[in-house]
C-alpha positions in Angstrom: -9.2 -11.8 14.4 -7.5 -8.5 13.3 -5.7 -10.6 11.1 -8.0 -12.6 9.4 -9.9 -9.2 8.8 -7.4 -7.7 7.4 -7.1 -11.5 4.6 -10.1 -11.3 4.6 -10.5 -7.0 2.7 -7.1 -8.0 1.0 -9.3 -10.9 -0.8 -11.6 -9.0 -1.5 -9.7 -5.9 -3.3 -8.1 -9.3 -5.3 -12.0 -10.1 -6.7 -12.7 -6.5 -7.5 -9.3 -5.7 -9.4 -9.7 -9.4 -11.0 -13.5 -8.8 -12.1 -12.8 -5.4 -13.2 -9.9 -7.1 -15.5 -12.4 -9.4 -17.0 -14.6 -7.4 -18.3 -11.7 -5.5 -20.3 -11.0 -9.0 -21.7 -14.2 -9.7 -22.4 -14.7 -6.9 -23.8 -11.6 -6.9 -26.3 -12.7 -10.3 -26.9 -16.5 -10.5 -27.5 -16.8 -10.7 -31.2 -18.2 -14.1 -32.4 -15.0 -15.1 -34.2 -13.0 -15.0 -30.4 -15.7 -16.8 -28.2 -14.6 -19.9 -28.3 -10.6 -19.3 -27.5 -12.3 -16.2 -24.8 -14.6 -18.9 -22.9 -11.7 -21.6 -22.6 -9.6 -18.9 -21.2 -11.5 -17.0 -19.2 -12.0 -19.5 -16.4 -8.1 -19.9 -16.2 -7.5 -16.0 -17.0 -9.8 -14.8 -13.7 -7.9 -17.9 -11.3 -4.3 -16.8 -12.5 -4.9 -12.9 -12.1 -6.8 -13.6 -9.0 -3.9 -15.2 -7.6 -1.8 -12.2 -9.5 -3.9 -9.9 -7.5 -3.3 -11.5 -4.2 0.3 -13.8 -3.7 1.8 -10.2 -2.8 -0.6 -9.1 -0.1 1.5 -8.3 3.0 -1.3 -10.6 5.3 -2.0 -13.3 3.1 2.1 -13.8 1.9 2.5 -13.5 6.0 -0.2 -16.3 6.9 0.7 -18.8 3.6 4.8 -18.8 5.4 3.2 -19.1 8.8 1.3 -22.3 7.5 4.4 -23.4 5.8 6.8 -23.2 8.5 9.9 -24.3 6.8 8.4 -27.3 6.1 9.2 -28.0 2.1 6.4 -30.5 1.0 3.7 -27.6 2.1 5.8 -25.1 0.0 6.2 -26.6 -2.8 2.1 -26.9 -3.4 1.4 -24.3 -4.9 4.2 -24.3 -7.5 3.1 -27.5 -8.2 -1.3 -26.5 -8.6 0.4 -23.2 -11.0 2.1 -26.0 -13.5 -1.1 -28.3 -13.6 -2.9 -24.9 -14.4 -0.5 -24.0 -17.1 -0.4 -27.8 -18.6 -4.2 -28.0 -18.5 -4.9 -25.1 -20.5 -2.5 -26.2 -23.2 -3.5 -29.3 -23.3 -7.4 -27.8 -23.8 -5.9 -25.3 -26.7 -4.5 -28.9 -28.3 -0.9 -27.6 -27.5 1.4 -30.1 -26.3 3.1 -28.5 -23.1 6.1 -31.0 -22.6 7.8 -30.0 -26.0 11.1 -28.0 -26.4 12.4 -26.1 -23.7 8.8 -26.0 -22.0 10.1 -29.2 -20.6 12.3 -26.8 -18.5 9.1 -25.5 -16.9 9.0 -27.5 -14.2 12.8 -26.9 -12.7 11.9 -22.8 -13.5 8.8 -23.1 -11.2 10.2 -25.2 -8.2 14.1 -24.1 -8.2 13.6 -21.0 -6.2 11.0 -22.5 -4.0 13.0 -25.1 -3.2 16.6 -23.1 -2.5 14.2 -20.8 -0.2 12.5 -23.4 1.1 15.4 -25.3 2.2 18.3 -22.7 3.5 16.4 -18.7 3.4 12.8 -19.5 5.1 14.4 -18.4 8.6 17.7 -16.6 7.4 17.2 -11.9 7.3 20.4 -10.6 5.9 20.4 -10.4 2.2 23.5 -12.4 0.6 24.9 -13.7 -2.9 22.6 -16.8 -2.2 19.8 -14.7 -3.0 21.2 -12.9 -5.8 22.5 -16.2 -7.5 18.7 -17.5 -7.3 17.8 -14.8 -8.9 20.1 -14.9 -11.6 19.4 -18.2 -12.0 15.6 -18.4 -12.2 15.4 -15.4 -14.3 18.1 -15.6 -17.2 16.2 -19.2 -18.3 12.8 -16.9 -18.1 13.8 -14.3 -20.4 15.9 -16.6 -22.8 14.3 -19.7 -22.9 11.3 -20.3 -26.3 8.6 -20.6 -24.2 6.2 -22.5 -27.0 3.3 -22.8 -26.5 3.5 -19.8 -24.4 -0.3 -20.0 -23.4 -1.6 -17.1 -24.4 -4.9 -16.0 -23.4 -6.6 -16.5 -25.7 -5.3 -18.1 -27.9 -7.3 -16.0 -30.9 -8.0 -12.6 -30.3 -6.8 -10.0 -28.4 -3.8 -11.6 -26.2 -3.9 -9.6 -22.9 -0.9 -12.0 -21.6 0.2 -15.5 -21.3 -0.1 -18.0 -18.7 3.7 -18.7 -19.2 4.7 -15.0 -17.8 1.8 -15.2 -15.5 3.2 -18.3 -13.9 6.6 -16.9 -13.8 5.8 -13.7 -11.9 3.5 -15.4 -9.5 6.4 -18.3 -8.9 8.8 -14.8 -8.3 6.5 -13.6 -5.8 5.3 -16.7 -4.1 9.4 -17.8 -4.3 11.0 -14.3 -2.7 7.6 -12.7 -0.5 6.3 -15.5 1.0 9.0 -18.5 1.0 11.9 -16.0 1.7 10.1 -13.2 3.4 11.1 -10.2 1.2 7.5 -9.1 2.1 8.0 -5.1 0.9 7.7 -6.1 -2.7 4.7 -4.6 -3.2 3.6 -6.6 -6.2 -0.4 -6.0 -5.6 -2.9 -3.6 -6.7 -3.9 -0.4 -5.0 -5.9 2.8 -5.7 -3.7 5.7 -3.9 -4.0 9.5 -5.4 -0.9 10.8 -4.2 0.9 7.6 -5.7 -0.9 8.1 -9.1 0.1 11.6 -8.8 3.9 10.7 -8.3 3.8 8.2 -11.2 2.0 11.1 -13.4 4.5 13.5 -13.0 7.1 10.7 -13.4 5.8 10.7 -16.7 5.5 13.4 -17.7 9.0 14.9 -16.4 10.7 12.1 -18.1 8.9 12.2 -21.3 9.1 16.2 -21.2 12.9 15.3 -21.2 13.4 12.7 -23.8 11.0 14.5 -26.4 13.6 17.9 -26.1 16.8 15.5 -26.1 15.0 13.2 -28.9 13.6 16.0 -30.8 16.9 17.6 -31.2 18.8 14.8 -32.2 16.5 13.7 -34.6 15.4 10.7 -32.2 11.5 11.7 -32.5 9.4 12.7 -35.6 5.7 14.0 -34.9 3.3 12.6 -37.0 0.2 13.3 -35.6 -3.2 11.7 -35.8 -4.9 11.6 -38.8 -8.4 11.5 -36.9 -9.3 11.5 -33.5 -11.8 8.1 -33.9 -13.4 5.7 -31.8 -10.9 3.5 -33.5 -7.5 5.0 -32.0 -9.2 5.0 -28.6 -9.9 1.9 -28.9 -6.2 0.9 -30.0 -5.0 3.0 -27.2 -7.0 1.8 -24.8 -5.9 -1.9 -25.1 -2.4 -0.6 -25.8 -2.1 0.3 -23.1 -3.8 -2.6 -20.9 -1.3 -5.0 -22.9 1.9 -3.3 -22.4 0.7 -2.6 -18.4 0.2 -6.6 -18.1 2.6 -8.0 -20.4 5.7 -6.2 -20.3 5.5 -3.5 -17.6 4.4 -5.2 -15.0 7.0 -8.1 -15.2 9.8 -6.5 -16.3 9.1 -4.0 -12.9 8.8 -6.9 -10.6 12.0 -8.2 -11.5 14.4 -5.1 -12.0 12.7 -2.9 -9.2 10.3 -5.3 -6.9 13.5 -7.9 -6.4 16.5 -6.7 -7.8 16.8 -3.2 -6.6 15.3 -3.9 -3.5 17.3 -6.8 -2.8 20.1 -4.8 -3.7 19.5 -1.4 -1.6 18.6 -3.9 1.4 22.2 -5.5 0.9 23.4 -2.3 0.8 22.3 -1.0 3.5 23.3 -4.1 5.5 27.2 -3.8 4.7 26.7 0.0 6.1 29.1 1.4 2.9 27.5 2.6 0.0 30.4 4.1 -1.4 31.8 0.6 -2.2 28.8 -0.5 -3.8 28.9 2.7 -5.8 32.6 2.4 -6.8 32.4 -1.1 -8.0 28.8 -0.4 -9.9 30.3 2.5 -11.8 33.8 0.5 -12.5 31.6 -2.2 -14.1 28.8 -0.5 -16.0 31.3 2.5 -17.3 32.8 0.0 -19.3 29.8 -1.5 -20.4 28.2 1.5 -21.4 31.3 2.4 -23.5 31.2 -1.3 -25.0 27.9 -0.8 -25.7 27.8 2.7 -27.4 30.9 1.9 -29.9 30.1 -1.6 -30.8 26.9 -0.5 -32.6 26.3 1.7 -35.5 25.2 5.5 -35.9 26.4 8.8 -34.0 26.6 9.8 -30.2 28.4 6.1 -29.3 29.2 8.3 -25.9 26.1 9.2 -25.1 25.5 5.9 -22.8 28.4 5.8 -20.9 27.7 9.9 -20.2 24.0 8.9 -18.9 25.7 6.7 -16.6 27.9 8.5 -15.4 25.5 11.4 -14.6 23.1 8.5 -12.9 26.0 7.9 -10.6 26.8 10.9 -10.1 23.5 11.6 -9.1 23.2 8.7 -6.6 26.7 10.1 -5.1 25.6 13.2 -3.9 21.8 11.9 -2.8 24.0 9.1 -0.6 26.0 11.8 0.3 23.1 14.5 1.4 22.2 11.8 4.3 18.6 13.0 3.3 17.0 9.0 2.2 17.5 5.3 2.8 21.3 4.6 2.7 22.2 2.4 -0.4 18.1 3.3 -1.6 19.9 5.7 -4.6 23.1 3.5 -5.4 20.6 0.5 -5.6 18.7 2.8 -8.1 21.5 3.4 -10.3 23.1 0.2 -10.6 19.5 -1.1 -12.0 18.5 1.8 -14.0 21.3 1.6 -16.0 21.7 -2.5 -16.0 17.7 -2.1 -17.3 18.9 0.2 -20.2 22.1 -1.7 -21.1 20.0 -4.7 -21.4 17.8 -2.5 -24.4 21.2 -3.6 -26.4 18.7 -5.5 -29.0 17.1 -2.6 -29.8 19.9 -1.2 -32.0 19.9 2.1 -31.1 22.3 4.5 -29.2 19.9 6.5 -28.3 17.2 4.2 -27.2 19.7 2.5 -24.6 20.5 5.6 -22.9 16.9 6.9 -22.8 16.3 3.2 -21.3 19.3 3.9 -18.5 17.1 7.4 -17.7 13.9 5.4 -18.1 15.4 2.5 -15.6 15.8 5.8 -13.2 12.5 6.7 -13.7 10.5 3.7 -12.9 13.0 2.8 -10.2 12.1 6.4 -8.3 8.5 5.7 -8.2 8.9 2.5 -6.8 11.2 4.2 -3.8 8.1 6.5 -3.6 5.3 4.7 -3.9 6.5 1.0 -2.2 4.3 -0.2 -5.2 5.5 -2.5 -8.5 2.1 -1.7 -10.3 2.8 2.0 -10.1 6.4 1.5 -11.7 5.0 -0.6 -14.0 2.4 2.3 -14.6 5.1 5.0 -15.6 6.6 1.8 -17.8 3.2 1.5 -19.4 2.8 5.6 -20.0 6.4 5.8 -21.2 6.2 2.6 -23.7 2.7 4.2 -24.8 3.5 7.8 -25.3 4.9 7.5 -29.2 1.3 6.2 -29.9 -1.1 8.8 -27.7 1.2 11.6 -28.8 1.5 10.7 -32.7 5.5 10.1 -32.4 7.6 8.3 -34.3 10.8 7.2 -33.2 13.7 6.7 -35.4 16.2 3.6 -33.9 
């Protein structure tokens, strides 16, 4: 009874977060020009953040696996109901969703479900199985031309498309509930001392890069010319966008799975140091790689953020004061996250993106809570356009 109490207020925290949603996109989306494209996505826009909202819940992931019970024809359902989802609405917006490397959708949505399904469901310890799944469902994901993506909607304001939608609730639905990594925490929740923590997150690291950047002639002020309904406005779905677009997946795949699958492994093998040793013999040279095989001053200056990131890690490890492997975990991705900002171009960029990776990765230690690393993500990504910045790549 306790239980189905519990499903039962989880569900209905989903509804409020997914109604309060709606009316944002409804909202960006009202004039007469976007009705049509806003009232053929909005049935399929409330059902796929609605299931956003709730695949992570600890009672609802716990009861779905129960139900399941290794068996892999109940598991692979609701893969299967996310791709006729994703099909249908293309197929309404007059897309054809079986061109190109869209045809790959269907081995992206069922791969980890199945490899779970089959060999994890009843397995604890964290191995290279699970890192080779990951690996392996999200390199195609991040690579792959995804057209037609789905957006939603199509005309207008796109909040996000189905495509990524699918994708992170596949992540979720593949590694929570089919594998039982249940302390994701990929779900929605109002907490003032978290928002506090990912606030001053924020602000600390911002404080930081504007003083480095400003000095180094990484940041130009500019300034608002007017302070208008208009650049509220632009603000205001800037920063809804970025949250639910980028943020929120790119947190629940570097902090949500693989730093947490990677301080749990960690912390299994009862060594840090040896995780520590081999992530700073393998991302030094990267770093330096990185820094002198693109253009402009400071090539250094990643490789010396990394090494201060590990050093960092050493002596929290060492201190005996948190989580063992909780800080080496946190390096190794920060600065894997900022490495990967290699398309940017910029020096610079990728080493603020190795301090950034730190940054979203603490609050997630702090906070046990994706959407408030993908917060800090959000701020961070948003903070050239509240503060009138400019920054030069």
């Amino acid at each position: 009874m306790k239980i189905e109490k519990n499903i039962s207020k989880e569900l209905q925290t989903s509804v409020a977060w997914t109604a309060a949603l709606t009316v944002l996109f409804v909202f960006f989306n009202r004039s007469a020009e976007n009705l049509p494209s806003t009232l053929v996505a909005l049935p399929f826009f409330v059902v796929l953040y609605f299931l956003l909202f709730s695949t992570g819940k600890e009672n609802s992931s716990a009861q779905i696996r129960n139900w399941i019970d290794g068996n892999v024809k109940k598991a692979v359902i609701f893969p299967a109901l996310l791709i006729i989802l994703y099909f249908g609405y293309n197929l309404l917006n007059h897309q054809n969703p079986f061109q190109g490397a869209v045809s790959m959708i269907p081995y992206l949505v069922f791969f980890p479900v199945l490899v779970f399904a089959a060999t994890r469901s009843n397995v604890k310890k964290i191995d290279w199985l699970d890192f080779t799944t990951f690996v392996l469902f999200l390199i195609p994901i991040t690579l792959i031309d995804a057209t037609p993506s789905g957006k939603l909607p199509e005309t207008g304001h796109d909040f996000d498309s189905a495509y990524r939608i699918m994708m992170m609730l596949v992540a979720v639905y593949a590694f929570a509930t089919v594998r039982g990594l249940d302390d994701i925490g990929f779900f929605p929740e109002f907490k003032l001392k978290s928002l506090f923590t990912a606030i001053l997150v924020w602000l600390a690291f911002y404080g930081f890069v504007f003083i480095v950047g400003y000095s180094v002639d990484f940041i130009q002020f500019k300034g608002h010319e007017d302070f208008n309904n208009e650049l509220f406005t632009k603000v205001s779905l800037t920063l809804v966008t970025t949250f639910l677009h980028t943020a929120l997946f790119e947190e629940l795949f570097f902090r949500g799975l693989l730093q947490n699958l990677l301080s749990k492994r960690i912390n299994q093998s009862k060594t840090w140091i040896t995780f520590w040793k081999w992530g700073l013999a393998i991302l030094i040279p990267l770093a330096i790689l990185v820094g002198y095989t693109l253009d402009g001053g400071m090539q250094w200056f990643p490789a010396l953020v990394t090494l201060l990131i590990f050093l960092a890690a050493f002596y929290i490890e060492r201190s005996g004061a948190f989580g063992k492997g909780d800080y080496t975990a946190l390096a190794i991705t920060g600065v894997i996250f900022g490495l990967v900002h290699y398309h940017s171009g910029s020096i610079v960029y990728i080493g603020f993106a190795c301090i950034a990776g730190w940054a979203y990765g603490y609050t997630w230690i702090k906070t046990k809570n994706v959407f408030y690393a993908a917060l800090v993500h959000t701020l961070v990504n948003s903070s050239a356009l509240i503060f009138g910045l400019e920054l030069i790549k």
